[in-house]
MDAnalysis code that builds the backbone (N, CA, C; Angstrom):
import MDAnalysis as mda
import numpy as np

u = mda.Universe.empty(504, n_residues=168, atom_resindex=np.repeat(np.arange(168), 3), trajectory=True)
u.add_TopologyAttr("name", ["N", "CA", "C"] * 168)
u.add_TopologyAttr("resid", np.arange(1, 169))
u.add_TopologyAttr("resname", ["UNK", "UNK", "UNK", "UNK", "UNK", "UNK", "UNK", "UNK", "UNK", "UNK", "UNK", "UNK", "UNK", "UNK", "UNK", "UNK", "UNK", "UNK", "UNK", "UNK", "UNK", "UNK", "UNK", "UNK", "UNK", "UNK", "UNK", "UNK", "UNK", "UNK", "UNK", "UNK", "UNK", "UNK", "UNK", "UNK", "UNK", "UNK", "UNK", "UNK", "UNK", "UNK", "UNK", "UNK", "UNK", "UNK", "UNK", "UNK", "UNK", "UNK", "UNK", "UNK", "UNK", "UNK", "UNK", "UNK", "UNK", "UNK", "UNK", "UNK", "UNK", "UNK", "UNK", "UNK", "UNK", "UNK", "UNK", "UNK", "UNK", "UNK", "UNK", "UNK", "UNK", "UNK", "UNK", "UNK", "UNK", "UNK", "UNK", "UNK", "UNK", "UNK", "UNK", "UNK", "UNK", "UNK", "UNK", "UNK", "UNK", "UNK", "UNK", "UNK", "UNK", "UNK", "UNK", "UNK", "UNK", "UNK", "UNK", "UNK", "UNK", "UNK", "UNK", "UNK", "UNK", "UNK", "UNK", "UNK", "UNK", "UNK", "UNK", "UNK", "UNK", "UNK", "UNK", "UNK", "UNK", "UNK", "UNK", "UNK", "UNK", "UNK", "UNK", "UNK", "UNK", "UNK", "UNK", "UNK", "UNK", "UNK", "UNK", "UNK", "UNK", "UNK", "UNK", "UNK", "UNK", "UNK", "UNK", "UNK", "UNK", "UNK", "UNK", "UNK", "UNK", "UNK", "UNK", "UNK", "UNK", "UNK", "UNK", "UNK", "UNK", "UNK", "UNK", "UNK", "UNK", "UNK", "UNK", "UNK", "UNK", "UNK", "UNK", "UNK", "UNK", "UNK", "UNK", "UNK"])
u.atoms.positions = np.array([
    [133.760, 73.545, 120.098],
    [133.778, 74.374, 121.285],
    [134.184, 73.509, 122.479],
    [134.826, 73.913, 123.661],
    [135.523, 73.472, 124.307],
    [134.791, 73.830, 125.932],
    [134.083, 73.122, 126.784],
    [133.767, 73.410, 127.854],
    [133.977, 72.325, 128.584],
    [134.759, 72.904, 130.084],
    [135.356, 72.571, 131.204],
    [134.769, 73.428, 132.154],
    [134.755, 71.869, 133.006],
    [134.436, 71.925, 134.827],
    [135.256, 72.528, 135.639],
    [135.461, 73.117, 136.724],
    [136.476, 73.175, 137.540],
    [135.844, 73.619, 138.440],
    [135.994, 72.737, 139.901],
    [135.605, 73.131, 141.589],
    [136.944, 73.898, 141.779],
    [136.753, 75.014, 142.434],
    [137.669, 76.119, 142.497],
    [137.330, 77.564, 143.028],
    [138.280, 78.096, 142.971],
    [138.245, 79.775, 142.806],
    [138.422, 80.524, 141.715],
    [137.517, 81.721, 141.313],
    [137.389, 81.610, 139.997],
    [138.199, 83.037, 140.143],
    [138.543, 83.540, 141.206],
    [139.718, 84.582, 140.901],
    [140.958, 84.395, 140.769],
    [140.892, 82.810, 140.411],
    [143.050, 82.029, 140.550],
    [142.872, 81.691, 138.531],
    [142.137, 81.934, 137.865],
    [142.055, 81.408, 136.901],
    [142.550, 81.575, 135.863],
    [143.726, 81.203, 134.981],
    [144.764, 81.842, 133.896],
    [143.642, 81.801, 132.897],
    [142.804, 82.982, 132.779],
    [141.840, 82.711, 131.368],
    [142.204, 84.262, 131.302],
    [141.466, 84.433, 129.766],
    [141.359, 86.071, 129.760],
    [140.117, 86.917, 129.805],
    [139.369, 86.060, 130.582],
    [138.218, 86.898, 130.995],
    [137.178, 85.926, 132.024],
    [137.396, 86.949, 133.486],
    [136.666, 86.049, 133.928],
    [135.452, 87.220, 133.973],
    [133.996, 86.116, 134.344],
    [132.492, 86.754, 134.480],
    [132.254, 86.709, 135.909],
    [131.790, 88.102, 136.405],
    [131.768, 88.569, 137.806],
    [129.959, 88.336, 137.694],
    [129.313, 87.752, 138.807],
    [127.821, 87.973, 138.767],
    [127.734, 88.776, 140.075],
    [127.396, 90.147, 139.201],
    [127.659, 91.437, 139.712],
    [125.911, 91.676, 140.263],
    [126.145, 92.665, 140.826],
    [124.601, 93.170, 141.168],
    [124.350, 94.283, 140.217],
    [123.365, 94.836, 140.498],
    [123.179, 95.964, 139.369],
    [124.017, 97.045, 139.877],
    [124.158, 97.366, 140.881],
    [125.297, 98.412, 141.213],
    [126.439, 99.078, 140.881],
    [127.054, 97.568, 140.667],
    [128.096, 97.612, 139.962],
    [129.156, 97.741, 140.907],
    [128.829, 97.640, 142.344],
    [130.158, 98.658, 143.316],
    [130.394, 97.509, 144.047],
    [130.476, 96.416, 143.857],
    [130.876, 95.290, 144.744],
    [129.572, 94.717, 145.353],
    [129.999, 93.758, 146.273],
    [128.451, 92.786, 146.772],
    [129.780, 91.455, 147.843],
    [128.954, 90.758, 147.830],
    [129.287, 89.451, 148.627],
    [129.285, 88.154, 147.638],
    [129.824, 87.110, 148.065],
    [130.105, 86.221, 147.167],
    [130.775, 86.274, 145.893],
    [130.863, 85.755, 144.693],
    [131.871, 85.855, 143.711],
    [131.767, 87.223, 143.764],
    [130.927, 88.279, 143.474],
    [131.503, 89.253, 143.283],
    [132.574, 90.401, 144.061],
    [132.183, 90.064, 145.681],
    [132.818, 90.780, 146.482],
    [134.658, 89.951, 146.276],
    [134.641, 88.588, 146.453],
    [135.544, 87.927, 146.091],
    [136.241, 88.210, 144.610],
    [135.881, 88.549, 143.980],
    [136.371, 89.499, 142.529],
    [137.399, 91.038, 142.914],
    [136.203, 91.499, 143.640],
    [136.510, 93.006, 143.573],
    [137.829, 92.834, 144.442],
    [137.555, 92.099, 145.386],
    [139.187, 91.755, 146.709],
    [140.490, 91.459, 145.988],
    [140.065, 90.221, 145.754],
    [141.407, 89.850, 144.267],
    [141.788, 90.857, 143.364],
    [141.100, 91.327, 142.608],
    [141.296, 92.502, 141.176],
    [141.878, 93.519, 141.951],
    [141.748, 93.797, 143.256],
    [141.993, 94.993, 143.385],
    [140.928, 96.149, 143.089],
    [141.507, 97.615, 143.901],
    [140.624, 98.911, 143.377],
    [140.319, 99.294, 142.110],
    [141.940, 98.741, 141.321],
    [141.049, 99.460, 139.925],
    [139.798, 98.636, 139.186],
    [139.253, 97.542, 139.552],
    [138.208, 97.263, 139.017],
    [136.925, 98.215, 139.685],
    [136.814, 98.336, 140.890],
    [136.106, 99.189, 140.803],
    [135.979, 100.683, 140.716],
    [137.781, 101.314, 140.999],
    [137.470, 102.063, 139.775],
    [137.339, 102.134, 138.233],
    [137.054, 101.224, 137.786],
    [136.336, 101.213, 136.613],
    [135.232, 101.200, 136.641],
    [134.631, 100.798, 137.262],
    [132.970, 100.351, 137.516],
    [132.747, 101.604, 138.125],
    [133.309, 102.620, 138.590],
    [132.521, 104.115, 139.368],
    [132.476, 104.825, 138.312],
    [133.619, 104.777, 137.189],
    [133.700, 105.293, 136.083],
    [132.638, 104.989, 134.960],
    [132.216, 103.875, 135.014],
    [131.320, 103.472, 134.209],
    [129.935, 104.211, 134.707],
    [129.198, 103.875, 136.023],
    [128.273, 104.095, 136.669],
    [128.490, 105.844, 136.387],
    [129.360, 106.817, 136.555],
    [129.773, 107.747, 136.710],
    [129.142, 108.407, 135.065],
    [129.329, 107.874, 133.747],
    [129.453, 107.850, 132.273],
    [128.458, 107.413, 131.578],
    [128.502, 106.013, 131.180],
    [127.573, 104.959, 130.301],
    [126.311, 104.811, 131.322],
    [126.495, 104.536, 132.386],
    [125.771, 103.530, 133.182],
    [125.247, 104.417, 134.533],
    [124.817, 105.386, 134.635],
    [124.500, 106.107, 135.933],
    [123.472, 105.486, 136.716],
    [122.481, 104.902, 136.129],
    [121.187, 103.851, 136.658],
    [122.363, 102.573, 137.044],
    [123.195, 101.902, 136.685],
    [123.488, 101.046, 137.313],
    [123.528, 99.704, 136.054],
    [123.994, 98.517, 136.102],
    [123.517, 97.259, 134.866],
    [122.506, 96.902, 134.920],
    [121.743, 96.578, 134.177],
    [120.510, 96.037, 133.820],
    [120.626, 95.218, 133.739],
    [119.481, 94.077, 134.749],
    [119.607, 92.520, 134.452],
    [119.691, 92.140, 133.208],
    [120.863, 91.084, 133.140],
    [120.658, 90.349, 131.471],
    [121.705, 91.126, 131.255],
    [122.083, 92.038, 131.250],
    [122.897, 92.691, 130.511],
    [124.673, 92.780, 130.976],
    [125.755, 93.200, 130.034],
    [126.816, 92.628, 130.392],
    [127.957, 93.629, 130.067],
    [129.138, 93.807, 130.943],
    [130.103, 95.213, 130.605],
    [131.110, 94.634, 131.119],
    [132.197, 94.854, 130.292],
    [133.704, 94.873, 130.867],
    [134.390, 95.898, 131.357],
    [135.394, 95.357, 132.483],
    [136.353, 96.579, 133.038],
    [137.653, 95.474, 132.860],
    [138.620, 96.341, 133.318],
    [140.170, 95.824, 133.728],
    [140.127, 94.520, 134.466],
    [140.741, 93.656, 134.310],
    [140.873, 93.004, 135.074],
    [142.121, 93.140, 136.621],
    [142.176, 94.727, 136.721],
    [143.313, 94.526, 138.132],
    [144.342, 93.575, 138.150],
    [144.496, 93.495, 139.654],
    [145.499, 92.162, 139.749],
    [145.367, 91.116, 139.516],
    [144.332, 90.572, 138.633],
    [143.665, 89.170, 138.588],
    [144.779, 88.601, 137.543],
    [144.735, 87.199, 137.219],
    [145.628, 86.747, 135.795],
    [144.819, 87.196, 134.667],
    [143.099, 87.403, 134.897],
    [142.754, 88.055, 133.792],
    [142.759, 88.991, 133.521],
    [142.893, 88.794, 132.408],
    [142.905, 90.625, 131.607],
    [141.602, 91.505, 131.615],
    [140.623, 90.884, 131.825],
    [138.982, 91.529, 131.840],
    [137.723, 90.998, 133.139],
    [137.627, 91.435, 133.654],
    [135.934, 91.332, 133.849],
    [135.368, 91.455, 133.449],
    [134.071, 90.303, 133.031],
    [132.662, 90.944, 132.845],
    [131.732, 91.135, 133.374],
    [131.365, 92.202, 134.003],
    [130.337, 92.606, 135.040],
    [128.838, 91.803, 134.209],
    [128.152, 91.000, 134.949],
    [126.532, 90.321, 134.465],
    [125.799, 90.133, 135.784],
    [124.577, 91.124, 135.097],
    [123.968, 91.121, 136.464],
    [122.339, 90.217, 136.154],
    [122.772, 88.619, 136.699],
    [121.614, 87.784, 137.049],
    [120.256, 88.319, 137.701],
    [119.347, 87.791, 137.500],
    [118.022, 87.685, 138.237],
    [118.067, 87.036, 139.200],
    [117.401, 87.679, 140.208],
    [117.115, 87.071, 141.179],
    [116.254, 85.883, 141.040],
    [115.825, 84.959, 141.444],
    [115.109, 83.667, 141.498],
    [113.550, 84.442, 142.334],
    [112.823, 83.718, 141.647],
    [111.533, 84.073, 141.725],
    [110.462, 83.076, 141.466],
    [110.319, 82.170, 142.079],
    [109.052, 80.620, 141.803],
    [107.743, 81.178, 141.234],
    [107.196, 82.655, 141.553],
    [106.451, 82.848, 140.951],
    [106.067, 83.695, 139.395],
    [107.307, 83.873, 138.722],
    [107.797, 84.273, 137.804],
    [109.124, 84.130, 136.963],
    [108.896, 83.515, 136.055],
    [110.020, 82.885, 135.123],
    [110.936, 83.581, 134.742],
    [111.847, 83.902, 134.797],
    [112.893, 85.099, 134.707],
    [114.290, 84.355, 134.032],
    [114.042, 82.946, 133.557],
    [115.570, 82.503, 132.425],
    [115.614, 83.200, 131.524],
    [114.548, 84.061, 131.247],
    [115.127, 84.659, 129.916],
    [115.745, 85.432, 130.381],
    [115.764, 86.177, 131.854],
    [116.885, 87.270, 132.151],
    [118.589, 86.323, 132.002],
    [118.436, 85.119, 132.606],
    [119.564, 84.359, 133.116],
    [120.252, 84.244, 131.710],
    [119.147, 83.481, 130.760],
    [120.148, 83.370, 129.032],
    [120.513, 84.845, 128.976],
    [120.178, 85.936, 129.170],
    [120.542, 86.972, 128.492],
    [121.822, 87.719, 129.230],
    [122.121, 86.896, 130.457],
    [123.369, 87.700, 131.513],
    [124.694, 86.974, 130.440],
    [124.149, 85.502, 130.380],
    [125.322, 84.164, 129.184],
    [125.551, 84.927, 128.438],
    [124.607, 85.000, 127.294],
    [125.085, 85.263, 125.952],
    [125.565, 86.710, 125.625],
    [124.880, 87.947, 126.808],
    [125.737, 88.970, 126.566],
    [127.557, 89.054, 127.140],
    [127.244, 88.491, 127.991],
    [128.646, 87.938, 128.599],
    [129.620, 87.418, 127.394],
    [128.964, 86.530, 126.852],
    [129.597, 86.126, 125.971],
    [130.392, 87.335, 124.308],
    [129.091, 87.432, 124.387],
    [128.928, 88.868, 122.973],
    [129.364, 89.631, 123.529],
    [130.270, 89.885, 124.966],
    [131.132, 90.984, 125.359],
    [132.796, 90.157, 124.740],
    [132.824, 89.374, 125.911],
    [133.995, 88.904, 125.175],
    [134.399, 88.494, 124.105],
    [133.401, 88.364, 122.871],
    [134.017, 88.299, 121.622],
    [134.297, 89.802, 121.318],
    [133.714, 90.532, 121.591],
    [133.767, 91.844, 121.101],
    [135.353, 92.224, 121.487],
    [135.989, 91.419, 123.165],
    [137.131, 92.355, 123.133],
    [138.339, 90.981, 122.444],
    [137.492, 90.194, 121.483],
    [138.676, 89.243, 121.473],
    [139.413, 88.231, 122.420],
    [139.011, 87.886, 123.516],
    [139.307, 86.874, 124.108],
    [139.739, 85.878, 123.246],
    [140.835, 84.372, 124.152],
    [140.872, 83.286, 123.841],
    [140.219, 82.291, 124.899],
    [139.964, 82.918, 126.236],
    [139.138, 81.642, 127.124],
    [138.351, 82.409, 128.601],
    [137.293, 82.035, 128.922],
    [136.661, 83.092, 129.432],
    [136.170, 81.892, 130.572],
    [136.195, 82.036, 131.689],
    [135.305, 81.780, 133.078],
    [134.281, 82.295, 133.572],
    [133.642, 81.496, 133.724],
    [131.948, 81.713, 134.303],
    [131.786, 81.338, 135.686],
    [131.031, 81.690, 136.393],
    [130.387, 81.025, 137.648],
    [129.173, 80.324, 137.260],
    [128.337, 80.241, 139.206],
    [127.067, 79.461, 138.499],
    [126.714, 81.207, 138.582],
    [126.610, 81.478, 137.534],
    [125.142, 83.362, 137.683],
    [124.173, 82.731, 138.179],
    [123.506, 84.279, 138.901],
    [122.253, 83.524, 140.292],
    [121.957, 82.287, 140.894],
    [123.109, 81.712, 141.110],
    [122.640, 80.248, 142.077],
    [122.914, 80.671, 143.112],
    [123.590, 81.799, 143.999],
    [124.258, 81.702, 145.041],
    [122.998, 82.498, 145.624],
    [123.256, 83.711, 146.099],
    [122.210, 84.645, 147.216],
    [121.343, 84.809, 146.593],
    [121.313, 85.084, 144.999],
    [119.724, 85.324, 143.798],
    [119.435, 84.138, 144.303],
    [119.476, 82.805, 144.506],
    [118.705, 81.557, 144.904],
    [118.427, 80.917, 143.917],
    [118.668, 80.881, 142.547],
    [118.312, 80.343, 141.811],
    [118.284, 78.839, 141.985],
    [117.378, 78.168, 141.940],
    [117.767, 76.513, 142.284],
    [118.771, 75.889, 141.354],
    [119.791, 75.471, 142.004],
    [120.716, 74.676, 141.169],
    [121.345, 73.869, 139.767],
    [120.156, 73.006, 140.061],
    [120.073, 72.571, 138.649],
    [119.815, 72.911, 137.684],
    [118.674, 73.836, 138.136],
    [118.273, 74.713, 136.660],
    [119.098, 75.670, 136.012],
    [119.889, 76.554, 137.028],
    [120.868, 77.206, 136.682],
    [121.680, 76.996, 136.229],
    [122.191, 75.336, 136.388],
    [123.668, 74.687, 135.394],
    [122.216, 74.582, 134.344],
    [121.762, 73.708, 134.033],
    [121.037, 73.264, 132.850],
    [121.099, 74.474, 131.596],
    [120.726, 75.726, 132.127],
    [120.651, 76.663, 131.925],
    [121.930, 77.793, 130.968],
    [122.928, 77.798, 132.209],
    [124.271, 77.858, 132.204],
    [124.835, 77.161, 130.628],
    [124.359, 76.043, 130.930],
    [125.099, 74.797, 129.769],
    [124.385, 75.123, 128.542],
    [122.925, 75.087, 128.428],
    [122.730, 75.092, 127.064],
    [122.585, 76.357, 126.177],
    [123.372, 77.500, 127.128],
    [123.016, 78.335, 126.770],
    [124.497, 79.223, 126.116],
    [125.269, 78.431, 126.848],
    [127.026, 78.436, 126.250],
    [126.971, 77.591, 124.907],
    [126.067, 76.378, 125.309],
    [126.545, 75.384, 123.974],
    [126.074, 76.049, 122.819],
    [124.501, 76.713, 123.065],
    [123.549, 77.176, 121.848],
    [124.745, 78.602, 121.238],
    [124.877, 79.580, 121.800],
    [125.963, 80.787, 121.762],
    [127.475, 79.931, 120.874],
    [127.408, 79.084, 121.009],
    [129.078, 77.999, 120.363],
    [129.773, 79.494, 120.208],
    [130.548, 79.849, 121.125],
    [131.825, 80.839, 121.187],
    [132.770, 80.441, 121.001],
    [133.740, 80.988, 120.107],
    [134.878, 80.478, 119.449],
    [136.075, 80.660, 120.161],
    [135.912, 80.436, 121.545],
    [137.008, 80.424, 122.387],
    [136.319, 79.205, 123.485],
    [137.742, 78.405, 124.549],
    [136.971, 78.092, 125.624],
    [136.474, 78.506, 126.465],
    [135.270, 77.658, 127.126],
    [134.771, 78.180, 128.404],
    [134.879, 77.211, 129.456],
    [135.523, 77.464, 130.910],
    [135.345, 77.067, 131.663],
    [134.354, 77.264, 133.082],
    [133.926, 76.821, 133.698],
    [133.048, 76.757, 134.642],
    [133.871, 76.438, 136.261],
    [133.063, 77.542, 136.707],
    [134.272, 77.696, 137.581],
    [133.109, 77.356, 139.097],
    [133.182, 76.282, 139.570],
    [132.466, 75.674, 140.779],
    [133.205, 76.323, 142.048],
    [132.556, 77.263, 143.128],
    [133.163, 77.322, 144.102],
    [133.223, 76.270, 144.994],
    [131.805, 75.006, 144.928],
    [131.506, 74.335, 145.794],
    [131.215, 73.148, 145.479],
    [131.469, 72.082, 145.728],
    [130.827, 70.289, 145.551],
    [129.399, 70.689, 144.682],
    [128.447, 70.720, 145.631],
    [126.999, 70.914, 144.984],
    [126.867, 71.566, 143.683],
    [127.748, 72.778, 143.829],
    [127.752, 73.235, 142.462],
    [128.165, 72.374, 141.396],
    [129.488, 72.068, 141.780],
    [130.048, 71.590, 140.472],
    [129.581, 69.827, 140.397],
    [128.679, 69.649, 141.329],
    [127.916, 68.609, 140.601],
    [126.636, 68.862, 140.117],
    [126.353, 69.549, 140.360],
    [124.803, 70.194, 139.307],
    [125.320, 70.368, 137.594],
    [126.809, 71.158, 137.982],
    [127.422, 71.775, 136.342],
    [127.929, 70.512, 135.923],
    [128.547, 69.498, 136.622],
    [128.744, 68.089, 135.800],
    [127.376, 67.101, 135.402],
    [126.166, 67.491, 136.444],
    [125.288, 66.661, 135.501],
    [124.810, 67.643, 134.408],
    [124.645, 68.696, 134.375],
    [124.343, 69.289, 133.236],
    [125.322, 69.565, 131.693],
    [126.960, 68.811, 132.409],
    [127.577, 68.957, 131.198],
    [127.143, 67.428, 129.985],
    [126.786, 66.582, 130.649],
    [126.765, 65.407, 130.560],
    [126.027, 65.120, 129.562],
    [126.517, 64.620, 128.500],
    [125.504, 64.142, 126.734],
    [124.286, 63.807, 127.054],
])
């Protein structure tokens, strides 16, 4: 299995699926996701009204993970994953492994060859940093998906949390 760093923008990314850390809404937000929906264009979220509209009228369930179009993006897919919020007084990684690996068990499902991630909940969820790469990492490595994954750092801090956590 093949995992790569990259400080960047994760809406410039030639993969075929990038992962949006969506809210439960599904209708856009701020940070990667609002930055998703801008790039992709409307039809991602018209897909996502369609979904909410159909499958999903309550909205995504933390942990849990859905694809739409990828719009104008180079990717061919989004995967909508909607993280936990960070909470010191309640342990909630098992929501965080479960945003990964369904993310993941989406894109095998549509066949991907290389899929982009952010950090899920480090940004406004607050998740503290490190834990979230630590997290992030062993939870791609444990999942071993038969395509690459890259990690897509918007920021220094980030993508040095995700480089000490890539690290043997």
């Amino acid at each position: 299995m093949e995992l790569e760093l990259v400080e960047g923008d994760i809406t410039t990314q030639d993969v075929d699926a990038i992962v949006n850390a969506a809210n439960n809404s599904l209708l856009g937000g701020g940070g990667v996701d609002g930055a998703i929906h801008r790039a992709g264009g409307p039809e991602i979220l018209a897909a996502c009204r369609h979904l909410r509209a159909t499958t999903l009228p309550n909205g995504l369930a933390t942990g849990e993970a859905v694809a739409t179009t990828g719009g104008t993006l180079n990717a061919r897919y989004v995967i909508h994953t909607a993280g936990p919020v960070w909470d010191p007084a309640e342990d909630r990684s098992g929501l965080l492994i479960s945003a990964y690996r369904n993310s993941i068990r989406v894109a095998v499902s549509l066949g991907v060859g290389s899929i982009a991630f952010p950090a899920i909940s480090a940004g406004v969820y607050g998740w503290p940093l490190a834990d979230a790469a630590r997290i992030a990492v062993r939870t791609v490595r444990d999942a071993a998906p038969p395509f690459p994954v890259r990690f897509v750092m918007f920021n220094r801090p980030a993508a040095e949390a995700f480089h000490a956590a890539l690290a043997p």
